[in-house]
PLY file of the C-alpha trace (Angstrom):
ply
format ascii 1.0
element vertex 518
property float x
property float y
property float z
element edge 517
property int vertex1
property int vertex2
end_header
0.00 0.00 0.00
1.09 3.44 -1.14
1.50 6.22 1.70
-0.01 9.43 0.96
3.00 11.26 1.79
4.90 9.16 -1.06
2.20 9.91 -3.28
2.56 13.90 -2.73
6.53 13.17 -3.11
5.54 11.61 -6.69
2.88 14.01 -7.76
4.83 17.04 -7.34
7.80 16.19 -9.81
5.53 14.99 -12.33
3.04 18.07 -11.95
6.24 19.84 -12.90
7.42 18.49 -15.45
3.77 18.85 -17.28
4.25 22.85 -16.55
7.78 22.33 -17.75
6.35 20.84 -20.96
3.24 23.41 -21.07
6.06 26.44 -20.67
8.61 25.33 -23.57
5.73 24.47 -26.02
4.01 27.36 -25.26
7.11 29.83 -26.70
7.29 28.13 -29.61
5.26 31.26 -31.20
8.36 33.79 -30.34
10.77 32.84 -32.99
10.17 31.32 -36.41
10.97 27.61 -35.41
11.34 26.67 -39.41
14.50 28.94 -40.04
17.93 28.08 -38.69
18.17 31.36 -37.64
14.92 31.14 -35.71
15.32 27.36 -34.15
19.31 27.89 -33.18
19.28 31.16 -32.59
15.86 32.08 -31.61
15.67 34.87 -35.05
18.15 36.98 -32.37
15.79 37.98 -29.99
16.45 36.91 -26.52
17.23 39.90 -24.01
18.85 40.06 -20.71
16.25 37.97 -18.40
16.21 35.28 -20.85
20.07 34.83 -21.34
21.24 35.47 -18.04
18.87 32.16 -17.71
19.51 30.14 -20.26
23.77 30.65 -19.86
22.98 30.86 -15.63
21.23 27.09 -15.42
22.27 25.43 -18.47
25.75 25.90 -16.73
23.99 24.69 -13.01
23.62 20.66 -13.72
22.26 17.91 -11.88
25.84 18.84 -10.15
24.18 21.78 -8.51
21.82 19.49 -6.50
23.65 16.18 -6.17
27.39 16.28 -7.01
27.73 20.19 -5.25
26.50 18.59 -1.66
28.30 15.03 -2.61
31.85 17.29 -3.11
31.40 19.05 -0.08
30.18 16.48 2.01
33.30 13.78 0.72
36.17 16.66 0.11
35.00 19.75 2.09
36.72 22.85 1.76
37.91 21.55 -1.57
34.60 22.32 -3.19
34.83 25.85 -3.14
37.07 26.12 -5.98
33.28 25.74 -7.86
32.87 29.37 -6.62
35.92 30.66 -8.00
35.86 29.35 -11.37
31.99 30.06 -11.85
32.93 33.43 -10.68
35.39 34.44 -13.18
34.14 31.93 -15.81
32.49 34.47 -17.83
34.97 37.01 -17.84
35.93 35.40 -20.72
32.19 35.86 -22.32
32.25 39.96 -21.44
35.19 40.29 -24.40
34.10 37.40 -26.70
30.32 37.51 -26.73
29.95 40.78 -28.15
32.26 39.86 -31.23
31.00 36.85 -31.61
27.53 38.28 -31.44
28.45 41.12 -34.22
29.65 38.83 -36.41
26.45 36.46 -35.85
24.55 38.66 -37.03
26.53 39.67 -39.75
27.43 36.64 -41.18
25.01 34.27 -40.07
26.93 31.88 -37.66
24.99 29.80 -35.26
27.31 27.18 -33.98
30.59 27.78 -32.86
32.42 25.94 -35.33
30.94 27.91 -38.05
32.69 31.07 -36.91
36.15 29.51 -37.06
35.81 27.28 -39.92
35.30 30.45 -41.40
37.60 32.31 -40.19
40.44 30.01 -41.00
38.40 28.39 -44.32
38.48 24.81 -43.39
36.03 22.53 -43.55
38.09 19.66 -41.46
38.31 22.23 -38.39
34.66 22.79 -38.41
34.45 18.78 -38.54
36.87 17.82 -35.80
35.65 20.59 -33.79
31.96 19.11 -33.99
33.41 15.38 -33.57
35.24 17.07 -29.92
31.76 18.62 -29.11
29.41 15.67 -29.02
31.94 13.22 -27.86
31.68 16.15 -24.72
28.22 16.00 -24.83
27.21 12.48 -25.09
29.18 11.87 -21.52
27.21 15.05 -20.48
23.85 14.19 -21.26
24.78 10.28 -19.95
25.07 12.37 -16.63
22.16 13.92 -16.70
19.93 11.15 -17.83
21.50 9.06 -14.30
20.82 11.88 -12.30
16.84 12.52 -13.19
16.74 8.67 -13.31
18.08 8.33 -9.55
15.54 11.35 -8.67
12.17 10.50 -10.09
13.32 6.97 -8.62
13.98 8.24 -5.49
10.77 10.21 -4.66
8.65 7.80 -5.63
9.87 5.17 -3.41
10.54 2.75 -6.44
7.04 3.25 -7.63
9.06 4.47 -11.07
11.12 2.00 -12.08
14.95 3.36 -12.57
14.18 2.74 -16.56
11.08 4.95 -16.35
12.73 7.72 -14.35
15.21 8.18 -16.77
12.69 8.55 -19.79
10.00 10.54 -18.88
11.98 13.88 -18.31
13.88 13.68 -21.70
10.66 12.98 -23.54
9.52 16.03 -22.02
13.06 17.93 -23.05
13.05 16.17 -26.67
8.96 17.38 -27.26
9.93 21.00 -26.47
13.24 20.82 -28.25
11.67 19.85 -31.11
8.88 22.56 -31.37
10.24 25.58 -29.85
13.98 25.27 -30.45
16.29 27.87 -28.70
12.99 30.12 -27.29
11.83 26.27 -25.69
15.19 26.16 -24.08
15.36 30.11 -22.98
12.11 30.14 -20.91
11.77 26.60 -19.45
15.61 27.67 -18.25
13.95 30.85 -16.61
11.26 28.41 -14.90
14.00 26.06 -14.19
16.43 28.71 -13.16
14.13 30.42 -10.45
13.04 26.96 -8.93
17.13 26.03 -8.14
17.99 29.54 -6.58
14.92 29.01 -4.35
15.34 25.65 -3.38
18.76 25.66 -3.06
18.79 29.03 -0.14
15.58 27.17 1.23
17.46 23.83 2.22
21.35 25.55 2.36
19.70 26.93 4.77
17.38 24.56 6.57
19.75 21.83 7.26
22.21 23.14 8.78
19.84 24.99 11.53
17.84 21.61 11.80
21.11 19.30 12.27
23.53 21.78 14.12
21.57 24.73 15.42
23.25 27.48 12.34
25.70 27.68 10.19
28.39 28.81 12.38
27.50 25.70 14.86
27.72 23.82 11.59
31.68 25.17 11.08
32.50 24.42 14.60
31.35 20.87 14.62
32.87 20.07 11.80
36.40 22.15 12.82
36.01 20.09 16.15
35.65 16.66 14.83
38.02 16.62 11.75
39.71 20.12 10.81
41.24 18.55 7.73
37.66 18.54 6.41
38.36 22.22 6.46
41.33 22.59 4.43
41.64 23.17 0.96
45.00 21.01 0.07
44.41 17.28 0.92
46.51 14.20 0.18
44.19 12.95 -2.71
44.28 16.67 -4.36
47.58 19.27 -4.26
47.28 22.90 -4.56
48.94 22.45 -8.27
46.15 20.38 -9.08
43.28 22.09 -7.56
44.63 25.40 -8.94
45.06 23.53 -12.07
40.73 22.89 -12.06
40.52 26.00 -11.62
42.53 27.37 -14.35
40.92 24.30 -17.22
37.37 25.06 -15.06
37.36 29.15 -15.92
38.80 28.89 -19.01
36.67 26.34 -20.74
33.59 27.14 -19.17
32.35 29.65 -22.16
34.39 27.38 -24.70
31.44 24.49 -23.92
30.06 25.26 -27.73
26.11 25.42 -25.88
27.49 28.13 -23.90
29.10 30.00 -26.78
26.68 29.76 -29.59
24.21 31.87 -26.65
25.98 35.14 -27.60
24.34 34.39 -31.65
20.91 34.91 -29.33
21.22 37.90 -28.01
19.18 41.26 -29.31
22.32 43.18 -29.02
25.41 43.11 -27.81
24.60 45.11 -24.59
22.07 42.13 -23.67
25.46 39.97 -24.15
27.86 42.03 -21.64
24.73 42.98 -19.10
24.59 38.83 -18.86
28.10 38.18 -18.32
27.80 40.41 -15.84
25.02 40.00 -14.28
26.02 36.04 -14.39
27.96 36.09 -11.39
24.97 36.53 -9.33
23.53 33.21 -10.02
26.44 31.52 -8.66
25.70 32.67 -4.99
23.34 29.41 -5.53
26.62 27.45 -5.10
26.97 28.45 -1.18
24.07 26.89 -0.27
25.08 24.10 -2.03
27.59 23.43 -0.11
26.23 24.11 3.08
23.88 21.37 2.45
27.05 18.70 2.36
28.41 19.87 4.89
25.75 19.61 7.21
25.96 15.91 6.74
29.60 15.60 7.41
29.34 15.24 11.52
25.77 13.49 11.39
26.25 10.93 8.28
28.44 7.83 8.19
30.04 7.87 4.48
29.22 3.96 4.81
25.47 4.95 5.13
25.58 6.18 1.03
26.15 3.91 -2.02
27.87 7.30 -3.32
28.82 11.20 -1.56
25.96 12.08 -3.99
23.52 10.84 -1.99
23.68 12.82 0.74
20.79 15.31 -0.20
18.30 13.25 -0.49
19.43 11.27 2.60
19.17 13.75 4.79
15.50 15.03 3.44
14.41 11.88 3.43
15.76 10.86 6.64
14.20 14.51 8.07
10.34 14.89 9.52
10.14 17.22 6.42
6.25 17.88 5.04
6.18 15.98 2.14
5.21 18.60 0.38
8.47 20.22 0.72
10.26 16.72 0.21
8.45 16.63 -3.39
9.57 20.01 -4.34
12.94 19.60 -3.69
13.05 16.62 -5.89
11.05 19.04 -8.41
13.81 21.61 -7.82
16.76 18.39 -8.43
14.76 17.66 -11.76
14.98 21.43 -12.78
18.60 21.59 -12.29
19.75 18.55 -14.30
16.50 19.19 -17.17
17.96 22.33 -17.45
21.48 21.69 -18.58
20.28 18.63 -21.01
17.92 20.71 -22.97
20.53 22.94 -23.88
22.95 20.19 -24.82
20.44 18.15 -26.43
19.59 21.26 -28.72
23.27 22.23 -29.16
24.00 18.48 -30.11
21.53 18.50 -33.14
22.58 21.94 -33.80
26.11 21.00 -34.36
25.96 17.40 -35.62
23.92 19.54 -39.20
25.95 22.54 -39.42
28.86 21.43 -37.97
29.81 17.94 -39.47
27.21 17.40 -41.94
27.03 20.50 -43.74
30.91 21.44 -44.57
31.57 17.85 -46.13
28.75 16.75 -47.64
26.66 19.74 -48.25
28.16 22.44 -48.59
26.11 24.75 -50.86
23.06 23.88 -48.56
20.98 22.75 -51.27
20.79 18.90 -50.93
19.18 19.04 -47.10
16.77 21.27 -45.18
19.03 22.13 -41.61
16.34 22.96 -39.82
13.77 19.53 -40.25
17.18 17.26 -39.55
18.08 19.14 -36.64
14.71 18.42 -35.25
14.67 15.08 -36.60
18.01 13.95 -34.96
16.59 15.37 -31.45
15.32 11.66 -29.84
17.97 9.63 -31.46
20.55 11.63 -30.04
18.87 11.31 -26.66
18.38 7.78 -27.62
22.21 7.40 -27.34
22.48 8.74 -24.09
19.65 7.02 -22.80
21.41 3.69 -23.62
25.02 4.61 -22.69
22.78 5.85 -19.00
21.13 2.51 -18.86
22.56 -0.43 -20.28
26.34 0.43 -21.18
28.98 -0.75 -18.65
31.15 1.85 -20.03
32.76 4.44 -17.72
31.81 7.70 -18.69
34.35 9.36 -16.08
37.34 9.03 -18.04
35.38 10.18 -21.25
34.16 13.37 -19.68
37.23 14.28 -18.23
38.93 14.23 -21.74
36.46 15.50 -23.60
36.59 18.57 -21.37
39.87 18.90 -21.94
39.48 18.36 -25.97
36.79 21.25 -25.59
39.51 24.09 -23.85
41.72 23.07 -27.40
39.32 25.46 -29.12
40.46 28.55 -27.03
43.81 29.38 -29.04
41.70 29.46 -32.15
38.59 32.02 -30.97
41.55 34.13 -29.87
43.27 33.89 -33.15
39.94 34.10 -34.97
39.78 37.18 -33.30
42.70 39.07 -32.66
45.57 37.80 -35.15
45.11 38.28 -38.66
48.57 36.30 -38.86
47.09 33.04 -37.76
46.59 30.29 -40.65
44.54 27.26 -41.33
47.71 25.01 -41.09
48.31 26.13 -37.65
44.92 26.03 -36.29
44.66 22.41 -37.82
48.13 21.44 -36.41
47.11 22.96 -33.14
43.75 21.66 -32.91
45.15 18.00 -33.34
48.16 18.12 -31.38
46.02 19.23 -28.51
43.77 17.39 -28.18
45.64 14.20 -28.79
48.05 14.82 -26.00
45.08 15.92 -23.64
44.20 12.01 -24.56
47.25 10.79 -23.72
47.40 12.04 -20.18
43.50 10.96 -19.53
43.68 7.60 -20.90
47.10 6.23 -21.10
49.76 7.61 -18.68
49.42 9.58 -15.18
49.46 13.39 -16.18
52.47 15.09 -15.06
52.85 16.97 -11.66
48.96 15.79 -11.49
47.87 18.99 -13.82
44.95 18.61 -15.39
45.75 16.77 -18.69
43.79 19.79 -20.60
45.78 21.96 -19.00
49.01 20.64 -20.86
47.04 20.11 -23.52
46.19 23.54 -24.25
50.05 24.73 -23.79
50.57 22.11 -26.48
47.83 23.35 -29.37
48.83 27.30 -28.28
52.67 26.32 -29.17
51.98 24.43 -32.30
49.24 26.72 -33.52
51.46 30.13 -33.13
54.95 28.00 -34.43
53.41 26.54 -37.51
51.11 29.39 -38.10
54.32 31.61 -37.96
56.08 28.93 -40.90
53.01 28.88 -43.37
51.05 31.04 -45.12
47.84 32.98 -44.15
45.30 31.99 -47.08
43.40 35.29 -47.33
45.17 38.15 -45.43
42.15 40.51 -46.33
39.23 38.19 -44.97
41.40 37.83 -41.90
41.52 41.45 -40.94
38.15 42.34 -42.19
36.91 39.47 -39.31
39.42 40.97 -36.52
37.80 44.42 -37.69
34.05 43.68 -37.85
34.39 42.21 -33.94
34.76 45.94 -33.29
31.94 47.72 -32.00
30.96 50.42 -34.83
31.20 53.81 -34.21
27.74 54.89 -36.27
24.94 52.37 -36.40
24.53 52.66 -40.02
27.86 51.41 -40.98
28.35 48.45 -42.80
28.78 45.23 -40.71
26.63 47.52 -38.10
23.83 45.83 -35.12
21.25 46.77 -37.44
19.30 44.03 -37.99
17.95 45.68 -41.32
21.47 45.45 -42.30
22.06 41.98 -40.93
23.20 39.35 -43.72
21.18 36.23 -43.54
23.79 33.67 -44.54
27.68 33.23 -44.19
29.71 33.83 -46.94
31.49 37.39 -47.25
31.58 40.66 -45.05
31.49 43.46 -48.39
30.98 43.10 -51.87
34.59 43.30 -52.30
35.99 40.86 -50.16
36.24 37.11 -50.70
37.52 34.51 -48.81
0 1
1 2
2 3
3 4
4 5
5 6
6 7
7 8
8 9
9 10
10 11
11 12
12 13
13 14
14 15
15 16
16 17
17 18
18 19
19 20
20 21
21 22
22 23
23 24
24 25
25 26
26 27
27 28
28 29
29 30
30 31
31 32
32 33
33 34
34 35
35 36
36 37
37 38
38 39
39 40
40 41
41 42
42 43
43 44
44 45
45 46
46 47
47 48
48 49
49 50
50 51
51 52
52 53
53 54
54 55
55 56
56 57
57 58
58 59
59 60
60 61
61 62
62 63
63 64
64 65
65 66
66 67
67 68
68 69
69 70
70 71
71 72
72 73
73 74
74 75
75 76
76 77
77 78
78 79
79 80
80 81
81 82
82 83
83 84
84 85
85 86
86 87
87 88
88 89
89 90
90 91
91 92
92 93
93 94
94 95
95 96
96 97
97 98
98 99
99 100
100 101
101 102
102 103
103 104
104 105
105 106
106 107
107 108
108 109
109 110
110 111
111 112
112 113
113 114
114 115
115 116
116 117
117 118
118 119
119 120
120 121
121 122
122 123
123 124
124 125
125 126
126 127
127 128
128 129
129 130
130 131
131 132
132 133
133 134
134 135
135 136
136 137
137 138
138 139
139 140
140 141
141 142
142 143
143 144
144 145
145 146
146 147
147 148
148 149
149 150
150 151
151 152
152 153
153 154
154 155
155 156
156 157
157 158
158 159
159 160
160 161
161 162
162 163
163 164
164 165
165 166
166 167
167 168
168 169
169 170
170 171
171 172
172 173
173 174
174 175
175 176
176 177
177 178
178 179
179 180
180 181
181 182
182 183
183 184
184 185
185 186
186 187
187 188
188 189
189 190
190 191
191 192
192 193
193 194
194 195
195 196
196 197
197 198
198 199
199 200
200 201
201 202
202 203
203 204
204 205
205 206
206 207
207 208
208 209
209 210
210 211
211 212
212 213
213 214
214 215
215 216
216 217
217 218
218 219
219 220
220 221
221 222
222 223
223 224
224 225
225 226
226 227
227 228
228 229
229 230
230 231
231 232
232 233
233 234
234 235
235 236
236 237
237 238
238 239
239 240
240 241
241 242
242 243
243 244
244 245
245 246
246 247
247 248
248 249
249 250
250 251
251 252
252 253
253 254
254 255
255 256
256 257
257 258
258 259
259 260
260 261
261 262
262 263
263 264
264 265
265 266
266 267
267 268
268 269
269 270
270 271
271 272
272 273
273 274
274 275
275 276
276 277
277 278
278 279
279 280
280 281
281 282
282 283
283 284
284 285
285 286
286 287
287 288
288 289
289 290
290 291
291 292
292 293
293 294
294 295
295 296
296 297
297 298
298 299
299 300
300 301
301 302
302 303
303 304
304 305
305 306
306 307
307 308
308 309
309 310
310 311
311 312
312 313
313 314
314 315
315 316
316 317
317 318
318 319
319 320
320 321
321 322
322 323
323 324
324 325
325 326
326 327
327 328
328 329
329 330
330 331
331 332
332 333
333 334
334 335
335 336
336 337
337 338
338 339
339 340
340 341
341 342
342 343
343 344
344 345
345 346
346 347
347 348
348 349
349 350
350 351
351 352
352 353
353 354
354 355
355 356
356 357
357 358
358 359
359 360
360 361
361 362
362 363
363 364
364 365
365 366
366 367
367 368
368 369
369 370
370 371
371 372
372 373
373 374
374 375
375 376
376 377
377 378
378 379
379 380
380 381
381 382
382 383
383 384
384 385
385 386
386 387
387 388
388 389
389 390
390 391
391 392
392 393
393 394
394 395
395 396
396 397
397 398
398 399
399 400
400 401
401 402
402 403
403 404
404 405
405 406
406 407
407 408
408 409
409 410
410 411
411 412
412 413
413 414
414 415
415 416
416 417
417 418
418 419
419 420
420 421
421 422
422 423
423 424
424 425
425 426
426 427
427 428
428 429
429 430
430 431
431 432
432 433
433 434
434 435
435 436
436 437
437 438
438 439
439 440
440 441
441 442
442 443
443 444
444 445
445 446
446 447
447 448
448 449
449 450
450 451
451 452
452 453
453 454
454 455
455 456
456 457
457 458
458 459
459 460
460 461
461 462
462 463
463 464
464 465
465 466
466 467
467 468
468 469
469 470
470 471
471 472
472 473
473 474
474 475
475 476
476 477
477 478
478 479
479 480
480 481
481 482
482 483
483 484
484 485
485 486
486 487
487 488
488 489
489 490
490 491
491 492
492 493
493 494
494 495
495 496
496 497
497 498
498 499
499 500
500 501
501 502
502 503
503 504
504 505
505 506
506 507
507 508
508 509
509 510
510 511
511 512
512 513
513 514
514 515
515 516
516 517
């Protein structure tokens, strides 16, 4: 016999995700969802609130309300290099979005890829740059899928099977993908979005005053029973390495090509800057976070928990909570991981047409319409991930971790893209591969040195080998080159060419005047 209270615990998630579904089919109508332009980019419309958003939770995972607590809880002090690197993160974002925006608009990009392919007139970059991106994503998504899975699971009591838990919230991501595109993503991430920072200051909160009287009580308890809980450097992680997460951590977070391709969304490129930030803000969510794992430290046996993940829902399951407030934390927990995977499930499709498919076999865009494949490919690709979650023995871990790395590979070339009209194809190429090989090496084959993150040394590698051999060969088109490097500029007089205009806006890649060619 069912309990009522585990019946309010079930109905609550599932209430949610029908408004979650209700909310992304429902915006379908703000952006023409038959256009690239309009399903990648959402036709270039999406101000401040709805950015700061979509970049704010689709960064916030099911990490936010599992792994965060699971960190603090097993490492401690340790997890609070997630503050510094969210903090600074988008520094990156204030100087890049706004170029990359501009030249969106002007050109037509919508992927990442599209804008250095471009730049450096290489079909093969735009390719291995797309291969690097959903080889990150799958392992993302795999993540996601196990962590919805373990909470629709978990509220109801076993009710819904493990199988079924994992399902129901990506059909509900892969129905909204499919008819609302980016404007689907942008405002079930503002639903999404406002449910975590609530939830999470409700129970960062809450626990610790329920188990240890405050937070400062907390601290002591904790100081009192095992101060090395307290301490950043531990035996298992050195400063060099957890500086070293850091470092990869900032750096690649706006490299993560769903993150990027957000500044080809943007109304202007004031919406762009305001976000970046205002995006700080949102990562105050990560404090509470915390606090929730550590209030388990001096009240939890580790042996109590198949994994440090599980410590949330331990201890508000383990609480005389209303189950009311039980159900909408595991509503809050579904928000935070739904709200990462839509954006990668959309990005994936995005990337896998324009990306891969489009620069080698159709170039001229004439043989395929974009826009129906993109929507086409959105439950197989989730079909993928929903096997590798459920039935695949394979450890993910490793994959992640070098796939991260292969993503921070693309950072030498958006700064050459950008800033050095002296940087070539063959260096970019060179770079690209050296990289990301060598980040591969270190993950998968041999300890990394000094215990550095293996993208770290990675990205020291494709910076050296794209500036050396860009320095030996020839740039293909010096004119194209600077006329990119100049149209990231901000314009002096709106009606310039290459200016925010959208009247003025090209539709299509191609050329930046009448008198320029690639």
């Amino acid at each position: 016999m069912v309990s009522t209270a585990t019946l309010i615990i079930t109905v609550i998630p599932l209430a949610y995700l029908v408004f979650a579904l209700w909310v992304g089919v429902r915006s379908r109508s703000a952006a023409d969802q038959s256009t690239t332009e309009g399903f990648v980019a959402g036709d270039r419309r999406i101000g401040v609130l709805v950015l700061f958003f979509i970049m704010s939770a689709a960064n916030n995972s099911a990490f936010a309300f599992l792994g965060g607590p699971g960190f603090a809880f097993d490492r401690g002090a340790a997890g609070f290099y997630i503050i510094t690197y969210s903090a600074f993160g988008f520094a990156l974002w204030y100087v890049f979005g706004p170029k990359v925006s501009r030249l969106g608009r002007k050109l037509g990009y919508v992927t990442q890829a599209e804008f250095v392919s471009d730049r450096f007139d290489s079909k093969w970059i735009s390719a291995i740059m797309a291969i690097a991106s959903v080889t990150a994503f799958i392992p993302y998504l795999v993540v996601q899928i196990k962590g919805v899975a373990f909470i629709l699971n978990e509220a109801s009591n076993g009710i819904i099977p493990f199988w079924l838990s994992g399902l129901l919230p990506f059909l509900v991501i892969g129905i909204y993908v499919v008819t609302s595109g980016m404007m689907g993503v942008g405002w079930s991430n503002v639903l999404q979005g406002i449910m975590m920072v609530l939830l999470a200051w409700f129970l960062g909160l809450y626990l610790p005053f329920e188990l240890h009287g405050g937070v400062e009580p907390m601290f002591k308890n904790i100081a009192a029973s095992d101060p090395s809980h307290l301490l950043v450097g531990l035996p298992e992680m050195s400063m060099l390495q957890y500086s070293s997460f850091i470092v990869v951590s900032a750096l690649g977070s706006i490299m993560w090509p769903h993150l990027f391709m957000r500044a080809y969304t943007a109304d202007d490129t004031a919406t762009v800057k305001k976000t970046a930030a205002f995006y700080p803000l949102f990562q105050f969510i990560i404090i509470p976070i915390l606090l929730i794992g550590f209030a388990g430290v001096t009240v939890v046996e580790p042996s109590l928990l198949d994994s440090p993940d599980r410590i949330l829902p331990y201890l508000v399951m383990s609480l005389d909570m209303n189950p009311l407030l039980i159900g909408l934390f595991f509503a809050g927990a579904l928000a935070a991981t739904m709200s990462t995977a839509d954006a990668i499930v959309h990005s994936s499709v995005s990337v896998i047409m324009r990306d891969f498919y489009k620069p080698l076999f159709d170039p001229e865009g004439e043989k395929v319409n974009d826009t129906f494949w993109m929507k086409v490919l959105v439950f197989p690709t989730l079909g993928v991930a929903y096997y590798f979650a459920m039935f695949s023995s394979i450890n993910i871990v490793p994959l992640q971790a070098a796939a991260y790395g292969a993503i921070i590979q693309f950072i030498p070339l958006v700064v050459g893209a950008m800033y050095w009209p002296r940087a070539t194809k063959t260096g970019a190429l060179s770079g690209l591969f050296a990289g990301t090989v060598v980040t591969g090496i270190f993950t998968f084959v041999v300890p990394t040195p000094l215990t550095v993150h293996a993208g770290f040394w990675g990205l020291l590698v494709t910076t050296a080998v794209f500036v050396i051999v860009s320095l030996m060969t020839k740039v293909e088109n010096p004119e194209f080159a600077r006329e990119i490097i100049r149209e990231t500029r901000p314009k002096l007089f709106p009606t310039e060419i290459g200016s925010e205009d959208p009247s003025v806006a090209a539709t299509d890649g191609g050329t930046l005047s009448d008198d320029t060619e690639k």
